[in-house]
N, C-alpha and C positions, 0 to 999 in steps of 0.2 A: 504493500500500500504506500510504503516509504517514499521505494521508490518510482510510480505512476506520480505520486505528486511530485516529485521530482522531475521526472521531465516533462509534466505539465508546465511547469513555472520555469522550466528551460527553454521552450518551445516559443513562450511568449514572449521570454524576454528575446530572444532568437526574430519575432518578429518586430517585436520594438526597435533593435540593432539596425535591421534590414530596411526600415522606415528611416531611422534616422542616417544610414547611410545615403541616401537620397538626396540628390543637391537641394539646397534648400528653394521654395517655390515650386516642387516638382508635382505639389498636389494640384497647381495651377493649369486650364489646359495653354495651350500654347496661344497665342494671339497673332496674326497675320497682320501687318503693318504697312505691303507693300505689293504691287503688282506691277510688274514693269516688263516690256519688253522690246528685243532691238534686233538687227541684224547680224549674224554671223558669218563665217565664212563656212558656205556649205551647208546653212541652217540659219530659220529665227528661231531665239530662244526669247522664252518666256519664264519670268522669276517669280517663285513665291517669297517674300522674306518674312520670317515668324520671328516674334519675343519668345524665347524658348526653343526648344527642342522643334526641329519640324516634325508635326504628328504624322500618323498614319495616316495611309494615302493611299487612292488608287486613281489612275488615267486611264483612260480608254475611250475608244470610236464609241459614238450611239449613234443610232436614226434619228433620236428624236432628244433634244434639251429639256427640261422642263421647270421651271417653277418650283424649288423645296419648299414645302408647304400646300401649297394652294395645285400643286399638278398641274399646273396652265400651263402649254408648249410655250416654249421661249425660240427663237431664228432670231439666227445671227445673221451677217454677211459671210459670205464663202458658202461652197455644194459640198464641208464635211463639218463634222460636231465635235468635237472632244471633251470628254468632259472629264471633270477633274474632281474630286472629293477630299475632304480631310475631316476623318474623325477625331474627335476629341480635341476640337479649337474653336477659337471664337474669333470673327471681325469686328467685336466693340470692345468697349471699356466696358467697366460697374456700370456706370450712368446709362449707358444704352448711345454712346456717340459710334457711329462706326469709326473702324479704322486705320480703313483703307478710300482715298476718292481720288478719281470718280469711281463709279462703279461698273460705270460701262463706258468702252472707249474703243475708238478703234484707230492703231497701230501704224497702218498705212507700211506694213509691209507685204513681200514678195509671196510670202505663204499664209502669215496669220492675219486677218482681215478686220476682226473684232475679237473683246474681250470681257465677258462681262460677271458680273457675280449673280449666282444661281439662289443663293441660300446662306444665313446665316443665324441655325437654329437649333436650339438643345445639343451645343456643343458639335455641330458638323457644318461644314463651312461649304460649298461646292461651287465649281465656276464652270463658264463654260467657252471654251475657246473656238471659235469660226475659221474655219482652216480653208484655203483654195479649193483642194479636192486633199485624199486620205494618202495621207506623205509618211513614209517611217518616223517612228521618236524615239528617242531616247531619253529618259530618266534620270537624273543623279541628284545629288545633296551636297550640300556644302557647308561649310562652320564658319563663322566668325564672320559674321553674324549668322545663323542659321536661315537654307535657303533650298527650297524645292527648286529644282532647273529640269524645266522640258524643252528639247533641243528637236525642231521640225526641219528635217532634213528639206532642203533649195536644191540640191545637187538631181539634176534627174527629172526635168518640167512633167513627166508621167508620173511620176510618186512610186514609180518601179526600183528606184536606187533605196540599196540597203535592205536590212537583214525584218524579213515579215515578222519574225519574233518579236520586233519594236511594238509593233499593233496594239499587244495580249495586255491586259490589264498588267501593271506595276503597284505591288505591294509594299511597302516600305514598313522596316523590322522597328519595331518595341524595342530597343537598344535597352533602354533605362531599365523597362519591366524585367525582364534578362538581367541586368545585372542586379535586382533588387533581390530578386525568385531566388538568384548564383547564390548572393551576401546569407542568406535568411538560412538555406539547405546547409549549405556548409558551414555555419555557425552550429544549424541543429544535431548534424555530423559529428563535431570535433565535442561537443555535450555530449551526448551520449556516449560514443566510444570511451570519453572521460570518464563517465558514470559505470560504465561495464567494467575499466581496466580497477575502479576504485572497490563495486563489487565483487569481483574475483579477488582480488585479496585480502577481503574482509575475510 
């Protein structure tokens, strides 16, 4: 009985540990502050920039944009859609300012036509990007300051250049969850085996 409450009260504080190992702010979701986009060579890229960690995400084609909340179709300019999601962030402050403007703008460039904000509600933020016609992309992140980059391949006026894989929805990893889950196990780990090697030689 000794020892269940024993690593009861090791377990917790194993989760306390793994909380507090968490950069401080991390109960916050992230906040999007920026949307910009320009030309590149061989691609326009399009930027997300977050306070925070950039959250979880996914891009991909649809037929159809729509409206988060209300489901109303939204059309952009350009004949492709891409839409864009982020869960667990916000584009306002406390007060309810947004914060990110405009919200809808268009680019005037080679491939991305318009850009606009889909949603921004119960923590999921979604946009949606107006593309010429359905061009490869590419996905990536970047730090300092924390930033979503979707890069629309120009190279190839068919939208034939480059790898179809770009298409496929892009997920982007829980880093932080991961390392909190890593912190908490192996805390609860190195407790226990402590408690077992103390038992045996009782």
């Amino acid at each position: 009985m000794r020892l269940v409450r024993t690593l009861i009260i090791t377990s917790l504080a194993a989760v306390v540990l793994a909380l507090a190992a968490a950069p401080a702010g991390a109960q916050f979701a992230p906040t999007l502050v920026d949307v910009r986009a320009g030309g590149h060579a061989g691609a326009n890229r399009v930027v997300f920039e977050f306070e925070g960690d950039v959250p979880t995400h996914s891009v991909r084609y649809v037929d159809q944009l729509v409206e988060d909340g209300s489901g109303n179709p939204i059309s952009l300019a350009g004949a492709a859609n891409l839409e864009v999601i982020f869960q667990g962030a916000n584009a306002h402050r406390e007060n309810g300012s947004p914060t990110v403007s405009p919200r809808r703008f268009s680019p005037g460039l080679t491939a991305v036509k318009e850009i606009a904000q889909l949603g921004d509600f119960e923590a999921v933020v979604s946009y949606g990007i107006g593309v010429d016609q359905q061009r490869p992309i590419q996905v990536s992140t970047l730090s300092n300051p924390s930033r979503l980059v979707i890069d629309i391949a120009t190279a190839g006026g068919d939208g034939s250049a480059g790898d179809d894989s770009h298409l496929l929805p892009f997920t982007g990893s829980r880093s932080r969850e991961l390392l909190v889950t890593g912190l908490a196990l192996l805390a609860t780990g190195a407790t226990v085996l402590a408690l077992a090697r103390r038992t045996r030689t009782v």
